[in-house]
C-alpha positions as CSV (number, residue, x, y, z in Angstrom):
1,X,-4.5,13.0,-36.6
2,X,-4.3,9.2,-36.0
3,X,-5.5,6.9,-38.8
4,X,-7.1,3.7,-37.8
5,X,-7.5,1.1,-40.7
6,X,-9.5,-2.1,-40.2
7,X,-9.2,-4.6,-42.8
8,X,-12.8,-5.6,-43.9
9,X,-11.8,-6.3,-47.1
10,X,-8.6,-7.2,-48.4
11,X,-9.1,-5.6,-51.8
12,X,-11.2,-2.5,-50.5
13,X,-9.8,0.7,-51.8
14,X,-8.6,3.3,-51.7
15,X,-6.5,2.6,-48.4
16,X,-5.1,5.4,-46.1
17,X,-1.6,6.6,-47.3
18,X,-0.2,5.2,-43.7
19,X,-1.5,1.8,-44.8
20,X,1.0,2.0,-48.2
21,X,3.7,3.5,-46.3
22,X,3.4,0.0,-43.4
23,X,3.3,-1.8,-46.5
24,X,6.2,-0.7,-47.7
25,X,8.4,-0.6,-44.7
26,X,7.4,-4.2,-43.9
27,X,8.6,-5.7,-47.2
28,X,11.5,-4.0,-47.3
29,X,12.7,-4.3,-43.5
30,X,10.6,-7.3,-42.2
31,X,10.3,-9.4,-45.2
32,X,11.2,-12.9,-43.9
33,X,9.3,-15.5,-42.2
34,X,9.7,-15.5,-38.5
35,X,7.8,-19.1,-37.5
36,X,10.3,-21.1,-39.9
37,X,13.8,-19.3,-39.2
38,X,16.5,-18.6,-37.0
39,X,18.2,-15.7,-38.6
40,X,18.6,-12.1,-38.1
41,X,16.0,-10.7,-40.6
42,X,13.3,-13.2,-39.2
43,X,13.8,-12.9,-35.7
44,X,13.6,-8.9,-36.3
45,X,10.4,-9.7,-38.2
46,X,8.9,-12.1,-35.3
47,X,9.7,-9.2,-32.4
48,X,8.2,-6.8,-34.7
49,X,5.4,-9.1,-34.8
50,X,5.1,-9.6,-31.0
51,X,5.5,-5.3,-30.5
52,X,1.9,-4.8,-33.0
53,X,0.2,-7.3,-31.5
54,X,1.4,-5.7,-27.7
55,X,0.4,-2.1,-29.4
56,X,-3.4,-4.3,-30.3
57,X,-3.8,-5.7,-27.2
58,X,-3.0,-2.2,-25.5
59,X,-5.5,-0.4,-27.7
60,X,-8.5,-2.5,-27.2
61,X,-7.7,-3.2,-23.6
């Protein structure tokens, strides 16, 4: 089964296991800041970035 989490509150708990795990794998694999670099870490982070919102856009049509 799917889990869909909506952030309607940022300090709502508990969250979704998936939620930790995204969490997780984003600060360790992502964690740089695409809008303000050039390197190899943020331009990972800024396709990542582009894919979700692509996945969003998708999923609500």
């Amino acid at each position: 089964m799917k889990e869909f989490y909506f952030d309607n509150a940022a300090t709502s708990s508990p969250k979704p296991e998936s939620v930790y795990e995204a969490v997780e794998l984003a600060i360790k694999k992502y964690n740089a800041n695409p809008g303000r670099a050039g390197h190899k870490k943020a331009i990972e982070a800024g396709r990542k970035i582009f894919e979700v919102r692509e996945k969003i856009a998708k999923f609500f049509n």
